[in-house]
ZADO-505760 format. One record per residue (C-alpha): x, y, z; residue in three letters. Coordinates in nm, 2 decimals. Layout:
# residues N
       c1       c2       c3    aa
        X        Y        Z   Ala
...
# end
This chain:
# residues 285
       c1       c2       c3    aa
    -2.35    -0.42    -1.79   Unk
    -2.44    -0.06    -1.88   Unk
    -2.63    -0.01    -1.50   Unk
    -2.51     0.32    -1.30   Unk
    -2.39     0.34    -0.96   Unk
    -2.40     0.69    -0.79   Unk
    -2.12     0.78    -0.53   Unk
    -2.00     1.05    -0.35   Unk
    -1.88     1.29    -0.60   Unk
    -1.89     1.03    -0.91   Unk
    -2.12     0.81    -1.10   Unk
    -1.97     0.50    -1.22   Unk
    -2.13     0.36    -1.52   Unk
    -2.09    -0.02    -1.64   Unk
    -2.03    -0.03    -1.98   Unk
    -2.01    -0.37    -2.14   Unk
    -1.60    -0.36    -2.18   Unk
    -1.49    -0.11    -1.94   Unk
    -1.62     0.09    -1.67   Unk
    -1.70     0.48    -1.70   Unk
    -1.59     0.77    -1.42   Unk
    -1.79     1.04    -1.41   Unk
    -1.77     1.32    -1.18   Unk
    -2.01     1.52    -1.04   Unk
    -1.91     1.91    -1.16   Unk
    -2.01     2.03    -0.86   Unk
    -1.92     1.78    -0.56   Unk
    -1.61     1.58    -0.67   Unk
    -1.32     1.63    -0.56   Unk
    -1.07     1.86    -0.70   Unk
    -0.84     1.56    -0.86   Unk
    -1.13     1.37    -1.00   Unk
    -1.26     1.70    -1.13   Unk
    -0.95     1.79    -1.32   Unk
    -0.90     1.42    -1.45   Unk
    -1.23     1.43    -1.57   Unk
    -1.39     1.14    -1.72   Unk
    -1.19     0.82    -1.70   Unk
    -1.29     0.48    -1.89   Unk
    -1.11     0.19    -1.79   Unk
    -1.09    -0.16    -2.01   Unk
    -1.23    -0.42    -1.79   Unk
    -0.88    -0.55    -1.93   Unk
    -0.65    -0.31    -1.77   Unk
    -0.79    -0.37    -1.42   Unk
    -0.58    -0.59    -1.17   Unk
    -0.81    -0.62    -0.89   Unk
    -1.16    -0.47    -0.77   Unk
    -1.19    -0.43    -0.38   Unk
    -1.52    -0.37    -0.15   Unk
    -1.45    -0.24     0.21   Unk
    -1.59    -0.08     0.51   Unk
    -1.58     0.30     0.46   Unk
    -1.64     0.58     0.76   Unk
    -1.99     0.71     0.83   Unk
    -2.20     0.41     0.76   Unk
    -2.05     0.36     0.39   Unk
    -1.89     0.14     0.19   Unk
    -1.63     0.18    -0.05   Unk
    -1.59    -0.01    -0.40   Unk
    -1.22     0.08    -0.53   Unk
    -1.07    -0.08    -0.87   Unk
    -0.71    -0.13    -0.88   Unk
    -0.54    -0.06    -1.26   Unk
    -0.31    -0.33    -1.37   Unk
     0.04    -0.20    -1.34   Unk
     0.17     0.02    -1.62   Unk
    -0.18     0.04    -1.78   Unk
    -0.30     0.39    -1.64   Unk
    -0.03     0.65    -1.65   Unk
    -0.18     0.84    -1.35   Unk
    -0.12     0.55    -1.10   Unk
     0.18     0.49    -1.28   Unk
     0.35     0.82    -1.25   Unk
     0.16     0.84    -0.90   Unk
     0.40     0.56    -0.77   Unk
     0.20     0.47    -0.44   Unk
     0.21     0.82    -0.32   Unk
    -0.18     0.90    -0.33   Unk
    -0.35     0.93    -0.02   Unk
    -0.65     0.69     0.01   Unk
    -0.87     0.99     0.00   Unk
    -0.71     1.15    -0.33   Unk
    -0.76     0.81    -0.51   Unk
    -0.96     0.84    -0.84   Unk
    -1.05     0.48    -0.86   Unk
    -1.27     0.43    -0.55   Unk
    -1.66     0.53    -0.51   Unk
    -1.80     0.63    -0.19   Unk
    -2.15     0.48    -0.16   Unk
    -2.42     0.47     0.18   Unk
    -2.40     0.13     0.32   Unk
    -2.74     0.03     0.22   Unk
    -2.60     0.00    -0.14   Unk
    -2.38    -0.28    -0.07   Unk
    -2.55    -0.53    -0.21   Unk
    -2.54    -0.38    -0.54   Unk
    -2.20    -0.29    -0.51   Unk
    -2.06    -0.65    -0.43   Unk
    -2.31    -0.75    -0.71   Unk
    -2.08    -0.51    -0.97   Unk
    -1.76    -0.60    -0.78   Unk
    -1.77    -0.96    -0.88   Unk
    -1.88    -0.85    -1.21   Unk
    -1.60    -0.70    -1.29   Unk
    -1.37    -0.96    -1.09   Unk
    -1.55    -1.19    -1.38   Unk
    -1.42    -1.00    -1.64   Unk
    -1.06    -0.96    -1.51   Unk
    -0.86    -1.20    -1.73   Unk
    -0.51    -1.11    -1.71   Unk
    -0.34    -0.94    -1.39   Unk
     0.05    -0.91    -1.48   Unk
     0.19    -0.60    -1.59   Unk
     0.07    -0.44    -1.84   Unk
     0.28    -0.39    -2.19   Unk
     0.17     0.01    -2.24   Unk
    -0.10     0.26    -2.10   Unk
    -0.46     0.07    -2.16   Unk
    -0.60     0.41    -2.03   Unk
    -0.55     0.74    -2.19   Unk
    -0.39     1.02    -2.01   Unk
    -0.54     1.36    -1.90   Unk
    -0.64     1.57    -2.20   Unk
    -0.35     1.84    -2.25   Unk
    -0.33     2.16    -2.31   Unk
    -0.28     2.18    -1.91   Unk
    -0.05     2.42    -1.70   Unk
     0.06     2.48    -1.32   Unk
     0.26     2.71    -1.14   Unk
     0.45     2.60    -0.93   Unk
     0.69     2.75    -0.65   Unk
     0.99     2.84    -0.92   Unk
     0.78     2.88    -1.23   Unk
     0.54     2.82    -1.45   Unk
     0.44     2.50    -1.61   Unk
     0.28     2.47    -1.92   Unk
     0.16     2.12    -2.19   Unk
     0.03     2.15    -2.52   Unk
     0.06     1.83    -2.63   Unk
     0.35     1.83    -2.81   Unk
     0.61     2.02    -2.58   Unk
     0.69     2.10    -2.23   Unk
     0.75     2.45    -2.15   Unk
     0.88     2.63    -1.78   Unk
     0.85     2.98    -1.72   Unk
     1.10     3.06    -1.40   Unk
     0.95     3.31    -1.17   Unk
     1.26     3.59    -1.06   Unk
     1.13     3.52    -0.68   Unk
     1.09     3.13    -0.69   Unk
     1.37     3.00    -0.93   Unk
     1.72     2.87    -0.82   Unk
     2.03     3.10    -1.00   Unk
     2.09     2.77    -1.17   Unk
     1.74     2.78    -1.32   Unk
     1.75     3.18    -1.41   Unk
     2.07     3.13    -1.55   Unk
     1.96     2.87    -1.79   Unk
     1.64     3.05    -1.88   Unk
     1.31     2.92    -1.94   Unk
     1.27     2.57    -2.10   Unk
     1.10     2.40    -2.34   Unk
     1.13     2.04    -2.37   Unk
     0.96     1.86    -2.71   Unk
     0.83     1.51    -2.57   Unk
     1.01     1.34    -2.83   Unk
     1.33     1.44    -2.61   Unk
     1.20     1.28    -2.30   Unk
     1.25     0.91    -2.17   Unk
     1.04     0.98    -1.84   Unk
     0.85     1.18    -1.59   Unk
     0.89     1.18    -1.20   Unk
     0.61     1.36    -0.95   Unk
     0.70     1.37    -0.60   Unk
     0.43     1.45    -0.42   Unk
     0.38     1.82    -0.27   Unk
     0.38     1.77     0.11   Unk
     0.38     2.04     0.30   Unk
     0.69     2.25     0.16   Unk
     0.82     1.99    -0.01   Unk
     0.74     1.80    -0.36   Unk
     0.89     1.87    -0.73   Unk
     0.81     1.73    -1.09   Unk
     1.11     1.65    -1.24   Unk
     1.15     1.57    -1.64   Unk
     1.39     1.28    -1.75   Unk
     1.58     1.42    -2.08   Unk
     1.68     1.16    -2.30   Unk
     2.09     1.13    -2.28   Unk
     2.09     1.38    -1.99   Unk
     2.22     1.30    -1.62   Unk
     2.00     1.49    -1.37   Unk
     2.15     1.69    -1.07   Unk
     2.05     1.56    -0.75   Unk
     1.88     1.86    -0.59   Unk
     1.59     1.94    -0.82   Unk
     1.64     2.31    -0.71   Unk
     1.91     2.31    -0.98   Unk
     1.77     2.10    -1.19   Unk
     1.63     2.32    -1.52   Unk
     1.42     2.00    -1.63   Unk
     1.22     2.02    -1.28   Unk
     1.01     2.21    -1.11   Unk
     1.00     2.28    -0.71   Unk
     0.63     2.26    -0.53   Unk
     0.56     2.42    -0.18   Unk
     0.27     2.53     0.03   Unk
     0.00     2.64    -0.24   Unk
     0.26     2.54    -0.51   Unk
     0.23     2.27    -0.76   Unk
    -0.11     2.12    -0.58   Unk
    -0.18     1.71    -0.61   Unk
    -0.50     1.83    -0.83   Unk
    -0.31     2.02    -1.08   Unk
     0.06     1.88    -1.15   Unk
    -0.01     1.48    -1.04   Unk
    -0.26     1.50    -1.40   Unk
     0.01     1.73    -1.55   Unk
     0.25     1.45    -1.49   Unk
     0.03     1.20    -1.62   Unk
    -0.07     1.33    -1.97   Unk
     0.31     1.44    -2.01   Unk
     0.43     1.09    -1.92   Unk
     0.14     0.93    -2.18   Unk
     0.25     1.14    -2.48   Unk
     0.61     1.05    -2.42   Unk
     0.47     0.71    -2.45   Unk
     0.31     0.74    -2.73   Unk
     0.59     0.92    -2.93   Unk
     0.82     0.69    -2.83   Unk
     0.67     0.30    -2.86   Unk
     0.90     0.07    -2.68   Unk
     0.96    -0.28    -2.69   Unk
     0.67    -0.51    -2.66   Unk
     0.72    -0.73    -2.30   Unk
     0.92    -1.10    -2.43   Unk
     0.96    -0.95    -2.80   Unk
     1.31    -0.83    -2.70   Unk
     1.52    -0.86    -3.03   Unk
     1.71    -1.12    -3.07   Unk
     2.10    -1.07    -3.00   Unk
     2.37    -1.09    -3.24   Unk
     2.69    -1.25    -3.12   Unk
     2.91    -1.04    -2.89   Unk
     3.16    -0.97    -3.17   Unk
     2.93    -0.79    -3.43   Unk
     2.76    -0.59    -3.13   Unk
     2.97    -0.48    -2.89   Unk
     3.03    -0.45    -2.49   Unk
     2.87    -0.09    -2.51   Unk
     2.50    -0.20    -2.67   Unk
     2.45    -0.46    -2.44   Unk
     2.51    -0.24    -2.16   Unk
     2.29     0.01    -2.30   Unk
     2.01    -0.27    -2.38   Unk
     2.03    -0.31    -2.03   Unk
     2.03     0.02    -1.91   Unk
     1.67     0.03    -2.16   Unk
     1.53    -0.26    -1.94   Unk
     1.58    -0.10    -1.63   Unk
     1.40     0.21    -1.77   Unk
     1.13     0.00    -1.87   Unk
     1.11    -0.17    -1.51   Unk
     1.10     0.18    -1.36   Unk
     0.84     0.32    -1.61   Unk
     0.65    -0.01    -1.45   Unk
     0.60    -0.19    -1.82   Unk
     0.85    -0.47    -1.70   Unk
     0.82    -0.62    -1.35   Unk
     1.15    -0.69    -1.17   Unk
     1.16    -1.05    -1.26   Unk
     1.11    -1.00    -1.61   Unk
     1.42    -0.73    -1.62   Unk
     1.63    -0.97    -1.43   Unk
     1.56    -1.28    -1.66   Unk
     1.63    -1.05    -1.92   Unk
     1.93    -0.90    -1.77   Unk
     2.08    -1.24    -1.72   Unk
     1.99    -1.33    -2.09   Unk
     2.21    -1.01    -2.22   Unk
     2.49    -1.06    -1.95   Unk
     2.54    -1.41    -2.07   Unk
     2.63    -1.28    -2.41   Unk
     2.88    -1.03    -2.27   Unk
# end
């Protein structure tokens, strides 16, 4: 393809295998600004959408497969349509075109299912954030919070500040800041999580000018790639096969099923696949 469409705020260029986002330094939003450029497989797309926008324009919108781009993954649904990195504001009288690349990606869709890992790389680290309770800070390697005295739980000053390698991690979860509300929350390997995040020393707590979309949202997402990539799981159907019941034991089953559902919620297994394979290790048991 190799052509150039130019939005509102981004240029979207279509390369032969995947397609390029570019934004604009000085007119894109602040979350397509701190992504910065994107290039998405042609492979790791699901869907490709052209709709009716406000103002006499149209919008084209790609849709990621699921589990191939860890921002939409570790987004969860929670983006508002306007915060969404994927779509391209264009005038109406560019339609034409736009349906023209539209089906030219459609063409090149060829599988939609989930996908197995991230087909898209995450946000470049180092990044950092402050948030209501502290300070947030990614090199690449490790996770590191800086409590502030006038934000931070006594359960969080008491602990001190934290630094988590990513080798130690099994997950990330952003809630999204609205209005006073919102937290990113680390999931430590072997560790069980309070419920309130405010006591939580793996989590940090957003509010009103704390912890915006623009800043932790690709925070989340280049945290939640790395842990990824230090820690390969389990290729989807190439689940090992099991050894009788006697030489394994009750206990690893119930922790390869405990694995699966973390795979279903990191979104690289769908809920059908987990309970096929769910039914596969209980019948062992």
């Amino acid at each position: 393809m190799d052509d150039v469409l130019k939005g509102r705020g981004c240029s979207w260029v279509f390369e032969t295998d995947a397609l390029r986002i570019t934004p604009d330094p000085s007119k894109a939003p602040k979350l397509l600004s701190e992504l910065g450029e994107r290039l998405l497989p042609y492979e790791a797309l699901a869907d490709v959408t052209l709709t009716p926008g406000k103002r006499g324009t149209v919008v084209l919108r790609v849709i990621p497969r699921r589990g191939a781009d860890p921002v939409t993954t570790v987004a969860a649904g929670q983006l508002k349509e306007s915060l969404d990195p994927y779509r391209l504001v264009l005038p109406a009288d560019k339609e034409t075109l736009a349906d023209y690349y539209a089906e030219e990606m459609r063409a090149a869709i060829s599988d939609r299912s989930p996908a197995e890992r991230f087909m898209v790389a995450g946000p470049s680290a180092p990044r950092g954030f402050k948030a209501w309770d502290g300070a947030a800070s990614f090199d690449g390697d490790t996770v590191t919070f800086t409590w502030f005295w006038s934000g931070a739980s006594t359960a969080k000053y008491r602990a001190g500040d934290q630094r988590f390698q990513v080798t130690d991690l099994e997950d990330v979860e952003w809630h999204a800041p609205e209005g006073a509300s919102g937290s990113l929350r680390l999931k430590v390997r072997g560790r069980q999580s309070p419920a309130d995040a405010n006591k939580d020393p793996a989590s940090v707590i957003f509010s009103l000018g704390w912890g915006a979309t623009h800043h932790s949202l690709p925070f989340a997402a280049a945290v939640l790639a790395a842990i990824q990539t230090a820690a390969p799981t389990p290729i989807l159907g190439t689940t090992p096969a099991l050894e009788p019941q006697s030489s394994r034991g009750h206990t690893e089953l119930v922790d390869l099923i405990l694995k699966l559902g973390e795979l279903r919620d990191a979104g690289l297994l769908s809920e059908e696949e987990f309970q096929a394979k769910k039914a596969e290790l209980l019948s062992r048991m």
